[in-house]
C-alpha positions as a Markdown table, in Angstrom:
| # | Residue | x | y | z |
|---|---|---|---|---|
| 1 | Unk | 57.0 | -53.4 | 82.6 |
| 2 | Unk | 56.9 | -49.7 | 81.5 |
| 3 | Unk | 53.5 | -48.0 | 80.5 |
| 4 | Unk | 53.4 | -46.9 | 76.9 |
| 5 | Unk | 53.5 | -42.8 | 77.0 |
| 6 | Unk | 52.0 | -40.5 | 74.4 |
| 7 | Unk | 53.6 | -40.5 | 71.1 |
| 8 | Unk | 54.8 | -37.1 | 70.0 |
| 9 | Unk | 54.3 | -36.1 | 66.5 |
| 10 | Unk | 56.0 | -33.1 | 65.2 |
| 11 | Unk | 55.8 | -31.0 | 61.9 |
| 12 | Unk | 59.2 | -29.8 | 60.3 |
| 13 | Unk | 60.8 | -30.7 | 63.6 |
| 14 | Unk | 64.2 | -28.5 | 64.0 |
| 15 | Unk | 63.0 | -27.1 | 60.0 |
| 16 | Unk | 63.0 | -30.7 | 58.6 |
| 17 | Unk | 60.5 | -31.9 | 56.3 |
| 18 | Unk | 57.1 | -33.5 | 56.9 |
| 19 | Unk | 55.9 | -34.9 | 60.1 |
| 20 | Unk | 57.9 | -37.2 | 62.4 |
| 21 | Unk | 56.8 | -39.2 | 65.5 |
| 22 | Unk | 58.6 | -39.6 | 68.6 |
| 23 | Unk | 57.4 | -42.6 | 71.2 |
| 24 | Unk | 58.8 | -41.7 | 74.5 |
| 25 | Unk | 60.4 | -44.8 | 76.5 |
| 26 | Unk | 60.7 | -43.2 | 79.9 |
| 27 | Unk | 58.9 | -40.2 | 81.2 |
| 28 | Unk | 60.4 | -37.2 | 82.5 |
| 29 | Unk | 60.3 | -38.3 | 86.1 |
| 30 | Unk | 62.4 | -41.4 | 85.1 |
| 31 | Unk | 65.4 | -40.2 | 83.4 |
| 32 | Unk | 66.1 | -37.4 | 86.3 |
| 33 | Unk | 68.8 | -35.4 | 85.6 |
| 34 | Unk | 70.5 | -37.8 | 83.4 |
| 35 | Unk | 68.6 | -37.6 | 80.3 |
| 36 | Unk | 66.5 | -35.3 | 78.5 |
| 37 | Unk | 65.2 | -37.6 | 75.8 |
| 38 | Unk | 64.9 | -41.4 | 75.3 |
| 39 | Unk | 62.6 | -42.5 | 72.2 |
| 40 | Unk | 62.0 | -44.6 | 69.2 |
| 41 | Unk | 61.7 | -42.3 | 66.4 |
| 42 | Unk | 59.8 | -42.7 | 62.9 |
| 43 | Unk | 60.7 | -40.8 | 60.3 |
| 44 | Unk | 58.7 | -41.8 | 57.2 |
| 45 | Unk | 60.6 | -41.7 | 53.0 |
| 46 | Unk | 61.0 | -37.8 | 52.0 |
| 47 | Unk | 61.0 | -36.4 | 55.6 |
| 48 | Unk | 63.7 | -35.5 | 57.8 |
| 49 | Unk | 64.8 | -34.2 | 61.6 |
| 50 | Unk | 66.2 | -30.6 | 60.5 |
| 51 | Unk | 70.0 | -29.5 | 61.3 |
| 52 | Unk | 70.3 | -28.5 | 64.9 |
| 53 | Unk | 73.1 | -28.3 | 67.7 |
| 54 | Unk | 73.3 | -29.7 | 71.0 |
| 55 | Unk | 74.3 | -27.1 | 74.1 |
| 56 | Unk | 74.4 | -28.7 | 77.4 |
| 57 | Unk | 74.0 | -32.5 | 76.0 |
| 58 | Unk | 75.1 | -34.9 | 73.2 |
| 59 | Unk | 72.6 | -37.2 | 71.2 |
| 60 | Unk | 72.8 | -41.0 | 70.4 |
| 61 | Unk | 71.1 | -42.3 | 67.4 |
| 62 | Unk | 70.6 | -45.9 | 66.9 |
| 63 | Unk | 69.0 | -47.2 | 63.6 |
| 64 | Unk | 66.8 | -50.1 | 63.7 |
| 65 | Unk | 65.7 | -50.4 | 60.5 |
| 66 | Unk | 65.4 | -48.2 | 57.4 |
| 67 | Unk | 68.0 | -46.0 | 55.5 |
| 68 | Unk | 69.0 | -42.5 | 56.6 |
| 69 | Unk | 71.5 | -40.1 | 55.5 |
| 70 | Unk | 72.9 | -38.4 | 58.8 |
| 71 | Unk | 74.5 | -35.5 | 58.5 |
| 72 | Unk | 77.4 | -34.6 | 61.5 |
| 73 | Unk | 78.3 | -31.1 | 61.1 |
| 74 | Unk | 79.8 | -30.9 | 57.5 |
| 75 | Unk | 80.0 | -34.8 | 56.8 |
| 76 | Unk | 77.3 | -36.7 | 55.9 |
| 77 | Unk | 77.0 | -40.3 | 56.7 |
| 78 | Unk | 74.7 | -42.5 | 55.0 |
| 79 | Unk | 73.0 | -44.9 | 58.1 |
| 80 | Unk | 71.2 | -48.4 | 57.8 |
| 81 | Unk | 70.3 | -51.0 | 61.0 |
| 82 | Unk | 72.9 | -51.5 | 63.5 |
| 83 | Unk | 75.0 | -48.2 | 62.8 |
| 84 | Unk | 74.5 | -45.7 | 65.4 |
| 85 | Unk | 76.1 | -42.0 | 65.6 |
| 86 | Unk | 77.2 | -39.6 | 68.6 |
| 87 | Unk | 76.5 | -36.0 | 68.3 |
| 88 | Unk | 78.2 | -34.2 | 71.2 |
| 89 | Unk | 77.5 | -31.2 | 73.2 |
| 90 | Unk | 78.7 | -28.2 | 71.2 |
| 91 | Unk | 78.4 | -30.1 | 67.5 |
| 92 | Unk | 75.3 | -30.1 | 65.2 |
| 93 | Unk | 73.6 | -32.9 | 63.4 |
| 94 | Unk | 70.5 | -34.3 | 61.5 |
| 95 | Unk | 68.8 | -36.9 | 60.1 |
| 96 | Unk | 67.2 | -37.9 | 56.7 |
| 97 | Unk | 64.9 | -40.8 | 55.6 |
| 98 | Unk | 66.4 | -41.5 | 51.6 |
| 99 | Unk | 64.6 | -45.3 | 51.4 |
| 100 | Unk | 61.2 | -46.1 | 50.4 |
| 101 | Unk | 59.9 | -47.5 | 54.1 |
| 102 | Unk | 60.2 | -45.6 | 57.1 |
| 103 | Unk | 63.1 | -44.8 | 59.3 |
| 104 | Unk | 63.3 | -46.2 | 62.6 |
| 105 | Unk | 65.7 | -45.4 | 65.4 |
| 106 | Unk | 66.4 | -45.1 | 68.9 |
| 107 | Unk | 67.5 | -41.0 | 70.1 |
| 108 | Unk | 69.2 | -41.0 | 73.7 |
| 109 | Unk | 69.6 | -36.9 | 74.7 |
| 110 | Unk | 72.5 | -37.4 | 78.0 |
| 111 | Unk | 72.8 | -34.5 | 79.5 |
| 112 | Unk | 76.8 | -33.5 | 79.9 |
């Protein structure tokens, strides 16, 4: 079994709003070169992961539970459990809780 690591909890992450946390599921050492970022993220209702671009790698999200509306450069997408979204290397995305409990999802960075 894997240890638990240090949740990350980060203000207006990429200029989004409030305060998210990020709880790491494999350490540095364990994705290699493969993967910059493996997590369960929390976004709690009103705050958001700000617009950003990927250069070098693409992101997965998968959403556990909650509602989100994901934006994928100039679409947005609203997201609920099950639905997952790609944004790949060169393209820009984000991600916005719009329900009343939080908003739960898996994020896998892969490098390209």
């Amino acid at each position: 079994m894997l240890p638990k690591l240090k949740p990350i909890v980060m203000e207006h992450a990429n200029g989004g709003k409030g305060t998210i946390t990020l709880e790491p599921i494999l350490s540095k050492e364990q994705m290699t070169d493969k993967c910059r970022l493996f997590v369960k993220a929390t976004i709690p209702p009103g705050a958001s992961m700000g617009y950003h671009q990927h250069k070098g790698d693409g992101e997965c999200y998968y959403v556990l539970s909650g509602r989100g509306l994901y934006r994928d450069d100039d679409t947005e997408y609203e997201m609920g459990p099950g639905d997952a979204a790609w944004c790949a290397d060169g393209h820009s995305h984000a991600m916005e809780n719009i329900g009343e409990e939080d908003l739960v999802f898996m994020a896998l960075i892969i490098y390209k």
